[in-house]
MARPA-942416 format. One record per atom (N, C-alpha, C): residue number from 0; residue in three letters; chain; atom name; x, y, z. Coordinates in nm, 2 decimals. Layout:
MARPA-942416
+-----+------+-----+------+--------+--------+--------+
| seq | type | mol | atom |      x |      y |      z |
+-----+------+-----+------+--------+--------+--------+
| NUM |  ALA |   A |   CA |      X |      Y |      Z |
...
+-----+------+-----+------+--------+--------+--------+
end
This chain:
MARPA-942416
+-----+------+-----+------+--------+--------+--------+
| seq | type | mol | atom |      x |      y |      z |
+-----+------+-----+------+--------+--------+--------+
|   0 |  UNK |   A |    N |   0.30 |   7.82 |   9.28 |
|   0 |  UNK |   A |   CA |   0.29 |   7.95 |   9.22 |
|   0 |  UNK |   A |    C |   0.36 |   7.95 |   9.09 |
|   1 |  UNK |   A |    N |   0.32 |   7.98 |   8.96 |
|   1 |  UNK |   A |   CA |   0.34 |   8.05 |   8.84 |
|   1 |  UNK |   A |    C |   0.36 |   8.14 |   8.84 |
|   2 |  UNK |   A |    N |   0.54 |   8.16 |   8.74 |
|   2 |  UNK |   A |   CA |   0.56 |   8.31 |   8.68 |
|   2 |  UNK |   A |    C |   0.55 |   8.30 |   8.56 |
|   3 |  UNK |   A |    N |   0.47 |   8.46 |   8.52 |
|   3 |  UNK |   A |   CA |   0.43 |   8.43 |   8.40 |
|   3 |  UNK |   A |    C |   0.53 |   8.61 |   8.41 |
|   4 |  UNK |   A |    N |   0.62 |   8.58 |   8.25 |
|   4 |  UNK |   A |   CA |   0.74 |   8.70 |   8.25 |
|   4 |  UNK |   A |    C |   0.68 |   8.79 |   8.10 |
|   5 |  UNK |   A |    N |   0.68 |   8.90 |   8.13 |
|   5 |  UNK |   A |   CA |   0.64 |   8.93 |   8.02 |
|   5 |  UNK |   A |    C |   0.68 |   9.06 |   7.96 |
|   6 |  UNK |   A |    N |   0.75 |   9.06 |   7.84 |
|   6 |  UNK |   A |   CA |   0.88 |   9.11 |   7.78 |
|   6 |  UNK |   A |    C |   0.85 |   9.24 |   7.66 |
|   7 |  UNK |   A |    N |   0.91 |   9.32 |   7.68 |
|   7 |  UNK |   A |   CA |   0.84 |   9.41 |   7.52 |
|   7 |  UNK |   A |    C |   0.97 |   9.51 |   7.51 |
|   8 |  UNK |   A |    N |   0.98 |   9.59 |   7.44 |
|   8 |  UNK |   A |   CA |   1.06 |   9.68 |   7.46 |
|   8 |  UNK |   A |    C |   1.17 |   9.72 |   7.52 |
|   9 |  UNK |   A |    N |   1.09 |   9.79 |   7.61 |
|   9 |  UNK |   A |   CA |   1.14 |   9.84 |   7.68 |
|   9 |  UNK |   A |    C |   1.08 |   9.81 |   7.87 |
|  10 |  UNK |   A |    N |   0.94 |   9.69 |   7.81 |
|  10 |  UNK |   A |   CA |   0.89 |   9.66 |   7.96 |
|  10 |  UNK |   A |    C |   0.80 |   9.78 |   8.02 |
|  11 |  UNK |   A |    N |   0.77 |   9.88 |   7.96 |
|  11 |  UNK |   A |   CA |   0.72 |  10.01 |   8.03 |
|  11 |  UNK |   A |    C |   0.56 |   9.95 |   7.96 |
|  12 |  UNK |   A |    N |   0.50 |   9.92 |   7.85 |
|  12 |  UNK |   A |   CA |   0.39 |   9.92 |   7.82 |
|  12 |  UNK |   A |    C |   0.35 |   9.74 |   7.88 |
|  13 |  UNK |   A |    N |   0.42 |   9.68 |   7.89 |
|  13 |  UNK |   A |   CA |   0.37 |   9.55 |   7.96 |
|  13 |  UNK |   A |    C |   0.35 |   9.56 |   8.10 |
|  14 |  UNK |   A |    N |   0.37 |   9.64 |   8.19 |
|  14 |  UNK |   A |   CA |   0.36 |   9.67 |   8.35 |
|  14 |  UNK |   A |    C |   0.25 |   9.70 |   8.32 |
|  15 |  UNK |   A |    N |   0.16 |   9.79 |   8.29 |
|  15 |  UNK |   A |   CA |   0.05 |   9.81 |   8.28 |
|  15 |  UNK |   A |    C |  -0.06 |   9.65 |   8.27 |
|  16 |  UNK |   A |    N |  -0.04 |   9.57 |   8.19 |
|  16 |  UNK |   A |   CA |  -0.06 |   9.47 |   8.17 |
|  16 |  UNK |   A |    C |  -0.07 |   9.37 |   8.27 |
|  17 |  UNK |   A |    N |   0.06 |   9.37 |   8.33 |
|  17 |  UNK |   A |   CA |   0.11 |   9.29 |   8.46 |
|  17 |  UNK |   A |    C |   0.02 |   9.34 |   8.53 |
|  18 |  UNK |   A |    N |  -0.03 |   9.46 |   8.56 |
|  18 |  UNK |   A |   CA |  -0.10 |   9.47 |   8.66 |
|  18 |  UNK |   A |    C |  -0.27 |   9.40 |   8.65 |
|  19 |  UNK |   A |    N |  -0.30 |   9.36 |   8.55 |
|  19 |  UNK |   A |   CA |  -0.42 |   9.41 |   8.51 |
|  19 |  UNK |   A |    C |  -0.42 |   9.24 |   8.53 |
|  20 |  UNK |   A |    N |  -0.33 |   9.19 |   8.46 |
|  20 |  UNK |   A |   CA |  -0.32 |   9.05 |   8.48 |
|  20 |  UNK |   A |    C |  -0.33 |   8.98 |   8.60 |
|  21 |  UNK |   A |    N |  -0.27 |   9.07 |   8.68 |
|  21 |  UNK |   A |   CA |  -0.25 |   9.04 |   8.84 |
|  21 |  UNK |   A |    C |  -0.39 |   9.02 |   8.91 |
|  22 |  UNK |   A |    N |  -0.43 |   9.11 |   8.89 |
|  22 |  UNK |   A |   CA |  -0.58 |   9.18 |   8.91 |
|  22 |  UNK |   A |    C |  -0.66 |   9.05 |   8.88 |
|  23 |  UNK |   A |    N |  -0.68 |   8.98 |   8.77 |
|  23 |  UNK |   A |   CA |  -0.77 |   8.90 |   8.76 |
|  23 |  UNK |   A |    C |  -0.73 |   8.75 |   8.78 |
|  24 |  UNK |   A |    N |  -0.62 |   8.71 |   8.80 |
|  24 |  UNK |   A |   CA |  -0.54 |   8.61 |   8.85 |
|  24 |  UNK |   A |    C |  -0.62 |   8.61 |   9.02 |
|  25 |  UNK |   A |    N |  -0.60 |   8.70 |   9.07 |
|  25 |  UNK |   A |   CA |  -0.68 |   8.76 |   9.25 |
|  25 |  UNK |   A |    C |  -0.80 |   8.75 |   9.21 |
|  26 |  UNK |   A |    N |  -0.88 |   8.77 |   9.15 |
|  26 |  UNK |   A |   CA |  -1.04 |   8.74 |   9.12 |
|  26 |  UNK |   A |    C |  -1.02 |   8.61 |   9.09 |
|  27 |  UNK |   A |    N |  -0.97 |   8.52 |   9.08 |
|  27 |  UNK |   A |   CA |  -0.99 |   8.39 |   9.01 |
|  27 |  UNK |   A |    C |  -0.94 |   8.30 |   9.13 |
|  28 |  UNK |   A |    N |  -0.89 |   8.36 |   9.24 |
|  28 |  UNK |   A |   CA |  -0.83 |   8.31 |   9.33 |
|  28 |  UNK |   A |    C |  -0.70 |   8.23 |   9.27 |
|  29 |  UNK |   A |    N |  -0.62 |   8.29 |   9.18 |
|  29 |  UNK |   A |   CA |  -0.53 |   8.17 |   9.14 |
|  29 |  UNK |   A |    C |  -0.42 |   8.29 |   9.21 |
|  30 |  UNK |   A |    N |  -0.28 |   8.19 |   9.23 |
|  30 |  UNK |   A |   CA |  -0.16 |   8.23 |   9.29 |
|  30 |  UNK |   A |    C |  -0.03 |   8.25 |   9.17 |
|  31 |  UNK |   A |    N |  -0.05 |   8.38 |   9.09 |
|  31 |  UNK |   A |   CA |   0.05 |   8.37 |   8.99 |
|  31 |  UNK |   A |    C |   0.12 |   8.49 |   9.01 |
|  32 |  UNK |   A |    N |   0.20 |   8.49 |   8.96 |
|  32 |  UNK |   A |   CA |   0.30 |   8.63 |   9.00 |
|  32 |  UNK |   A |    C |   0.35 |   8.65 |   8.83 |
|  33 |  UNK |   A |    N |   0.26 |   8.76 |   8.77 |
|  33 |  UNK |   A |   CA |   0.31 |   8.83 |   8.64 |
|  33 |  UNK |   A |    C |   0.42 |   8.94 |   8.67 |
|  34 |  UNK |   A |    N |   0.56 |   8.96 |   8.56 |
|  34 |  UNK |   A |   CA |   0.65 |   9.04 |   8.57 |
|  34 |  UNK |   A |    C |   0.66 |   9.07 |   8.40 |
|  35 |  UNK |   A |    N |   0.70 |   9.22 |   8.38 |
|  35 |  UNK |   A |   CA |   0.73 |   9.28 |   8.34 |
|  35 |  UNK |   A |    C |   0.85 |   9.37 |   8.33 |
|  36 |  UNK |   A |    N |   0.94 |   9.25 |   8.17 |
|  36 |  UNK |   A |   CA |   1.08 |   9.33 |   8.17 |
|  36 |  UNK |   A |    C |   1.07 |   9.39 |   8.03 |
|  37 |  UNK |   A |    N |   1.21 |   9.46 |   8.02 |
|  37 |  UNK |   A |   CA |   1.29 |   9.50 |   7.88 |
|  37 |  UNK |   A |    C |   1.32 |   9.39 |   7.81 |
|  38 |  UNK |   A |    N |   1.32 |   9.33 |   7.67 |
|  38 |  UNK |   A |   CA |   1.35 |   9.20 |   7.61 |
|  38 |  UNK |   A |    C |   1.51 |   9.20 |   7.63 |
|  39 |  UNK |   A |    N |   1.58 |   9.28 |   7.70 |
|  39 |  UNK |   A |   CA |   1.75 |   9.31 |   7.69 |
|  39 |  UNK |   A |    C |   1.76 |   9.22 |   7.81 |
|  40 |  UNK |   A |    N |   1.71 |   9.19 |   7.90 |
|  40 |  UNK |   A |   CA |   1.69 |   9.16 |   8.02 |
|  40 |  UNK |   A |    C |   1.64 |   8.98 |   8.05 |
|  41 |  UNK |   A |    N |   1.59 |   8.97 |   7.98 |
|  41 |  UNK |   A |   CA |   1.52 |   8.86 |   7.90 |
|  41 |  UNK |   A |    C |   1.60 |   8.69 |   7.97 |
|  42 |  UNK |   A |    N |   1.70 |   8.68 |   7.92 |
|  42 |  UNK |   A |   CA |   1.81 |   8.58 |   7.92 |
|  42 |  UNK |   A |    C |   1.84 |   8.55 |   8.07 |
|  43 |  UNK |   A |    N |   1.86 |   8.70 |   8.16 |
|  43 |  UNK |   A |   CA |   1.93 |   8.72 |   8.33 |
|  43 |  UNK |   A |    C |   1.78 |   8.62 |   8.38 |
|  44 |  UNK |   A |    N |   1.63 |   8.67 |   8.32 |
|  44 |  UNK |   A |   CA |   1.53 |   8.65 |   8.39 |
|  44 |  UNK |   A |    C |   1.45 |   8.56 |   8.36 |
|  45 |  UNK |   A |    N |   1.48 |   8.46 |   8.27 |
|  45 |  UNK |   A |   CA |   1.45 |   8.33 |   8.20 |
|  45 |  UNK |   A |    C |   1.44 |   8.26 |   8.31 |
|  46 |  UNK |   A |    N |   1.54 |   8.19 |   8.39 |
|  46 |  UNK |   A |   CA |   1.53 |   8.09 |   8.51 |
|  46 |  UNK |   A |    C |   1.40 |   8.11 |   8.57 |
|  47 |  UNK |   A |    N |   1.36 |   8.21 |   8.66 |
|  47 |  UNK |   A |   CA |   1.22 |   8.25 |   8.73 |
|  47 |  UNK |   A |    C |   1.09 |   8.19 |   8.66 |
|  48 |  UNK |   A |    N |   1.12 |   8.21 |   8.50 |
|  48 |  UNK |   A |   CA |   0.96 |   8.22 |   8.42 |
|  48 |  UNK |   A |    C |   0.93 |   8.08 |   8.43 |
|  49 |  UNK |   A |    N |   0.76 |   8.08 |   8.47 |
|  49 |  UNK |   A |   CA |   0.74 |   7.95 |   8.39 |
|  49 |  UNK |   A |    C |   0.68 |   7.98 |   8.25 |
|  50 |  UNK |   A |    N |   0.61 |   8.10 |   8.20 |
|  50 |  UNK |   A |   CA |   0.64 |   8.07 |   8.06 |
|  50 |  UNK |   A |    C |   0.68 |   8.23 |   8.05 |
|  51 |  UNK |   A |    N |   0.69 |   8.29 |   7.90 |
|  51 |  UNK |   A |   CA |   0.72 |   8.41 |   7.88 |
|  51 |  UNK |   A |    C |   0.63 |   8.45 |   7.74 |
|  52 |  UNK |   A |    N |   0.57 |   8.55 |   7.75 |
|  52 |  UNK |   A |   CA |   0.50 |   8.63 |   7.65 |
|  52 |  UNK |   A |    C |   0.55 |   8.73 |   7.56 |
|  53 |  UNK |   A |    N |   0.59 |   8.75 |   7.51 |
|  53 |  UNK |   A |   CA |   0.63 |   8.84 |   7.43 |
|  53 |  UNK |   A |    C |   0.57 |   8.94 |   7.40 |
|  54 |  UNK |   A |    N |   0.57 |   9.09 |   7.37 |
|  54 |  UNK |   A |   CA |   0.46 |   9.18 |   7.33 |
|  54 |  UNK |   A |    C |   0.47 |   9.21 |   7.20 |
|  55 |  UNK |   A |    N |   0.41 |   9.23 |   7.12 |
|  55 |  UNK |   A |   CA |   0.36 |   9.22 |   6.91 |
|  55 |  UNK |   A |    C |   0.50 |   9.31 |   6.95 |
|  56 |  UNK |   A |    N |   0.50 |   9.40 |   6.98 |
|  56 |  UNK |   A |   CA |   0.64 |   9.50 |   6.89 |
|  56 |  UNK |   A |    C |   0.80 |   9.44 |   6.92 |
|  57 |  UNK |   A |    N |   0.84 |   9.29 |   7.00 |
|  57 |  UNK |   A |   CA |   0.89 |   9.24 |   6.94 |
|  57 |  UNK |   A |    C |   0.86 |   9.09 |   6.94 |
|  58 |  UNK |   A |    N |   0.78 |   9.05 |   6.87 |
|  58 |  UNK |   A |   CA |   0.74 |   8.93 |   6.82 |
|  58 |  UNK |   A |    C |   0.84 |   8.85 |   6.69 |
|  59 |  UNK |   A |    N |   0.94 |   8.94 |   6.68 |
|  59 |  UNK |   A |   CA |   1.04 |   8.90 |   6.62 |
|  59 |  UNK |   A |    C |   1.15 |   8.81 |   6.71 |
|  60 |  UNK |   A |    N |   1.11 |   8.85 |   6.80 |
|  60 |  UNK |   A |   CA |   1.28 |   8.82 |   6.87 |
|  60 |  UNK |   A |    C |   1.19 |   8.59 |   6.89 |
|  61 |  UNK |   A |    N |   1.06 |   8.59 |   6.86 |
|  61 |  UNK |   A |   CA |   0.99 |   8.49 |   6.90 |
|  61 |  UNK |   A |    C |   1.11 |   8.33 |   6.88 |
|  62 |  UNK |   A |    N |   1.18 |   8.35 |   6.75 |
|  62 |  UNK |   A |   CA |   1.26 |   8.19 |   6.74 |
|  62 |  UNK |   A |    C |   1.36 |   8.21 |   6.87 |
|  63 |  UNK |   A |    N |   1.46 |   8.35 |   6.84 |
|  63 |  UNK |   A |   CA |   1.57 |   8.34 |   6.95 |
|  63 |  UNK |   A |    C |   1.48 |   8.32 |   7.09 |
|  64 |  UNK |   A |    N |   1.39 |   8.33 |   7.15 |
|  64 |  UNK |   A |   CA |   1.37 |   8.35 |   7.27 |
|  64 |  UNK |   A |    C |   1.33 |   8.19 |   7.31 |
|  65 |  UNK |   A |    N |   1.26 |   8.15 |   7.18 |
|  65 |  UNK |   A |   CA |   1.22 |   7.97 |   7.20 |
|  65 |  UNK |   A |    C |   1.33 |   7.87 |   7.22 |
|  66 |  UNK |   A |    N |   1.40 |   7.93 |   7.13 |
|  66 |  UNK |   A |   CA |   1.55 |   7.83 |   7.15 |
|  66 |  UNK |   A |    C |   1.61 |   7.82 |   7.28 |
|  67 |  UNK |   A |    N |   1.64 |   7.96 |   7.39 |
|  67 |  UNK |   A |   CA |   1.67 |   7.97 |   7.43 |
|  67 |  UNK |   A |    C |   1.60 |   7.88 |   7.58 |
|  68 |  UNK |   A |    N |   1.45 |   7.92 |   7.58 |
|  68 |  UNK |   A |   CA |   1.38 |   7.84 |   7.65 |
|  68 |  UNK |   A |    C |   1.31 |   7.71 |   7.65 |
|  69 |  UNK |   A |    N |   1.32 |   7.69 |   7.54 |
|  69 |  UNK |   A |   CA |   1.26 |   7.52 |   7.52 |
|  69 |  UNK |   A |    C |   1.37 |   7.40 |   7.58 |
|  70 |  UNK |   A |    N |   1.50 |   7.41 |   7.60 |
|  70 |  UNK |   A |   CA |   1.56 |   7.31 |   7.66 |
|  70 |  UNK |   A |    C |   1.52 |   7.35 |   7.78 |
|  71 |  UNK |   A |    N |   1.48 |   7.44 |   7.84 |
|  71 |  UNK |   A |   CA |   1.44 |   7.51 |   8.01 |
|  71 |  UNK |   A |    C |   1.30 |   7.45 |   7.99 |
|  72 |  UNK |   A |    N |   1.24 |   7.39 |   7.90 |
|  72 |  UNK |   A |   CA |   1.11 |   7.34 |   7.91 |
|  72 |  UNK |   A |    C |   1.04 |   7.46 |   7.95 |
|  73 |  UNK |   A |    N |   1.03 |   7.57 |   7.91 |
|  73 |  UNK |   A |   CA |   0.93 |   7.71 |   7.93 |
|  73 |  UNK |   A |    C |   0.89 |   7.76 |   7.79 |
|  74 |  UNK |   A |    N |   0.78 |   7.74 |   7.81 |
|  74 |  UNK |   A |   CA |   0.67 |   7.75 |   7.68 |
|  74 |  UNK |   A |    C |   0.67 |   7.91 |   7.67 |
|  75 |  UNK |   A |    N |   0.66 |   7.94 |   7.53 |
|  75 |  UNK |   A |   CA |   0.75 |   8.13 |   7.50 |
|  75 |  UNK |   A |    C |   0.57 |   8.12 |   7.39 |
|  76 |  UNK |   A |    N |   0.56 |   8.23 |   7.42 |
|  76 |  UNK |   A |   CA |   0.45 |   8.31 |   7.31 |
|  76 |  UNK |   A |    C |   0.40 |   8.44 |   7.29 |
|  77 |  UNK |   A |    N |   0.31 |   8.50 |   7.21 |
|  77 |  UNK |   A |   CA |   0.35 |   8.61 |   7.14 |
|  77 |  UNK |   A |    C |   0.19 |   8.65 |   7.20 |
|  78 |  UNK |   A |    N |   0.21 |   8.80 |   7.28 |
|  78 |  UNK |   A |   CA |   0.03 |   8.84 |   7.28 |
|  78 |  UNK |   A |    C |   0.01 |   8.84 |   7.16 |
|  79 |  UNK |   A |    N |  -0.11 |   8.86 |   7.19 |
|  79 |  UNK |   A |   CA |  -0.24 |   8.91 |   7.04 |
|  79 |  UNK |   A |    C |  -0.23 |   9.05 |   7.11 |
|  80 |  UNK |   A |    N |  -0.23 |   9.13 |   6.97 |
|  80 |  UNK |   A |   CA |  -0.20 |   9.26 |   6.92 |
|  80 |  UNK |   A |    C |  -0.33 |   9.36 |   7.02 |
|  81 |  UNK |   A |    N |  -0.45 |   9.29 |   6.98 |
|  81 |  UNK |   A |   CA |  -0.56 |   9.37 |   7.04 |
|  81 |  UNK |   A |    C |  -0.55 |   9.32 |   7.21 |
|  82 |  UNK |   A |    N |  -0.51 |   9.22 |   7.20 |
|  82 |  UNK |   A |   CA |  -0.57 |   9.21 |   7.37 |
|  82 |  UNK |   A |    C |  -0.46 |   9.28 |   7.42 |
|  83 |  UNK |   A |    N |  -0.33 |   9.36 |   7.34 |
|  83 |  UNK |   A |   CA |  -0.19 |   9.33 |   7.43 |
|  83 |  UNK |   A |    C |  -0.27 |   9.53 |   7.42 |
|  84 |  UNK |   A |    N |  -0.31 |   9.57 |   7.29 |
|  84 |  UNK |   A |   CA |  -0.36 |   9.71 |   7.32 |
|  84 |  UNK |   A |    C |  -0.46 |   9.76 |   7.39 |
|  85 |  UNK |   A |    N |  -0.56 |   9.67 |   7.41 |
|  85 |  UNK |   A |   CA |  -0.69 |   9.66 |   7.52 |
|  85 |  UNK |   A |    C |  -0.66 |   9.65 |   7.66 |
|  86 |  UNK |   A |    N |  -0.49 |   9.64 |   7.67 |
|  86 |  UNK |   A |   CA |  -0.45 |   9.56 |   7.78 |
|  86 |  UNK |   A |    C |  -0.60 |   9.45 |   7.88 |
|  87 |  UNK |   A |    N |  -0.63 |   9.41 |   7.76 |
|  87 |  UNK |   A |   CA |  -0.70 |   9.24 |   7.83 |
|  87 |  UNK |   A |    C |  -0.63 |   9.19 |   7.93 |
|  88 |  UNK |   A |    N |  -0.64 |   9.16 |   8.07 |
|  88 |  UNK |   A |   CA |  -0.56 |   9.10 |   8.12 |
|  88 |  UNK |   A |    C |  -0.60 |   9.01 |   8.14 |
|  89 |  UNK |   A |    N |  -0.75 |   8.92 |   8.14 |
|  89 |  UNK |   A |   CA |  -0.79 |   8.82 |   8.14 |
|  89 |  UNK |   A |    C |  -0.78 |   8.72 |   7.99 |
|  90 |  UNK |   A |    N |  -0.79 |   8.78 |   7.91 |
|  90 |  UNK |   A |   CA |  -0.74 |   8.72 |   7.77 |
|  90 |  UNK |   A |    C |  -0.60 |   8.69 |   7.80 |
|  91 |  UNK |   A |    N |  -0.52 |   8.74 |   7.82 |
|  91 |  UNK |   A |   CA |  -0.35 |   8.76 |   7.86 |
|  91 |  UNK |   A |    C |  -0.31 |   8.66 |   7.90 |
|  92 |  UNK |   A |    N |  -0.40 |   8.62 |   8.02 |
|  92 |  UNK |   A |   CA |  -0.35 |   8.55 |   8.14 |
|  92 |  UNK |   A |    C |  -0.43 |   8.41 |   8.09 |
|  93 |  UNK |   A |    N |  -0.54 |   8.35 |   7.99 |
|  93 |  UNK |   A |   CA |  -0.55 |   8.24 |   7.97 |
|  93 |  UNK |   A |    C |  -0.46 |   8.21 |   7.89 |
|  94 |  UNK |   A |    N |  -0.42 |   8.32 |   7.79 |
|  94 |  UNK |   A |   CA |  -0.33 |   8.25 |   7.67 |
|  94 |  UNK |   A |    C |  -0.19 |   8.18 |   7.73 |
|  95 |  UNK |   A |    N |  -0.17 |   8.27 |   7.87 |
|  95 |  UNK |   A |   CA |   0.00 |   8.23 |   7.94 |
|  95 |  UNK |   A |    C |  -0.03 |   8.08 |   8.01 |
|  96 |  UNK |   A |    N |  -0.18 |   8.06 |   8.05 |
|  96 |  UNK |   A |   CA |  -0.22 |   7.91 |   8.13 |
|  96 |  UNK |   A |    C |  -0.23 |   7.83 |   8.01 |
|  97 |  UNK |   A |    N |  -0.26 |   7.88 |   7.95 |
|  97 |  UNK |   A |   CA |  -0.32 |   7.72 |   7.79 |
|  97 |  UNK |   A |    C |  -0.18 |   7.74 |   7.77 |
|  98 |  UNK |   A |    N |  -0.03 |   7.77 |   7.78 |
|  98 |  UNK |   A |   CA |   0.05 |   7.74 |   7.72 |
|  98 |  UNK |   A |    C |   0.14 |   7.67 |   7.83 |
|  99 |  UNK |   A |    N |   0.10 |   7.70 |   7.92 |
|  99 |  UNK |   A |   CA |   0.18 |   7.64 |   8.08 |
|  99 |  UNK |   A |    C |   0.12 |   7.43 |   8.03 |
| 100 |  UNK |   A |    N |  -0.02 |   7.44 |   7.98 |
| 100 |  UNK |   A |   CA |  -0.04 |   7.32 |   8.02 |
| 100 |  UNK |   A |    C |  -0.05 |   7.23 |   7.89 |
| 101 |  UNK |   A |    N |  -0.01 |   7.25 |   7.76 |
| 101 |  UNK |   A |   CA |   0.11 |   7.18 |   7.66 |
| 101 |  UNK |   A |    C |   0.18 |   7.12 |   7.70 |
+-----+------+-----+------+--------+--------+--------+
end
């Protein structure tokens, strides 16, 4: 099973996402467990992720969060703007698998 962690704000507009993500992960028959935090929170919940997504409003924080995770070998990336507003969860959820398998 894959965690895919996925971080914004305050985590209130990525739950939405999580779910949606969830949702088609269960259509695909695949066994992933998406989460949705606050980026404050980030560092406590690093160990669990196998990778972590970032949401565009802070796609800044993207070097500190790589650093922190790339010796943990957990591949960090940033949604896309529209799929993260469309909440795509199937767009979502291949970008978190094509970075799992880098």
């Amino acid at each position: 099973m894959k965690t895919i962690l996925l971080c914004c704000a305050a985590g209130m507009s990525t739950s939405m996402l999580a779910t949606n993500m969830s949702s088609e992960a269960g259509k695909k028959g695949m066994e992933v467990v998406v989460k949705a935090i606050p980026i404050q929170e980030l560092e406590a919940g690093l160990g669990e992720a196998d990778v972590v997504l970032l949401g565009p409003q802070v796609h800044y924080e993207l070097k500190r969060i790589t650093a922190l995770a790339e010796p943990l070998g957990k591949p960090v990336g940033v949604i896309d703007r529209m799929d993260y507003g469309a909440l795509r969860g199937d767009k979502v959820l291949e970008h978190a698998l094509g970075l799992l398998k880098k």
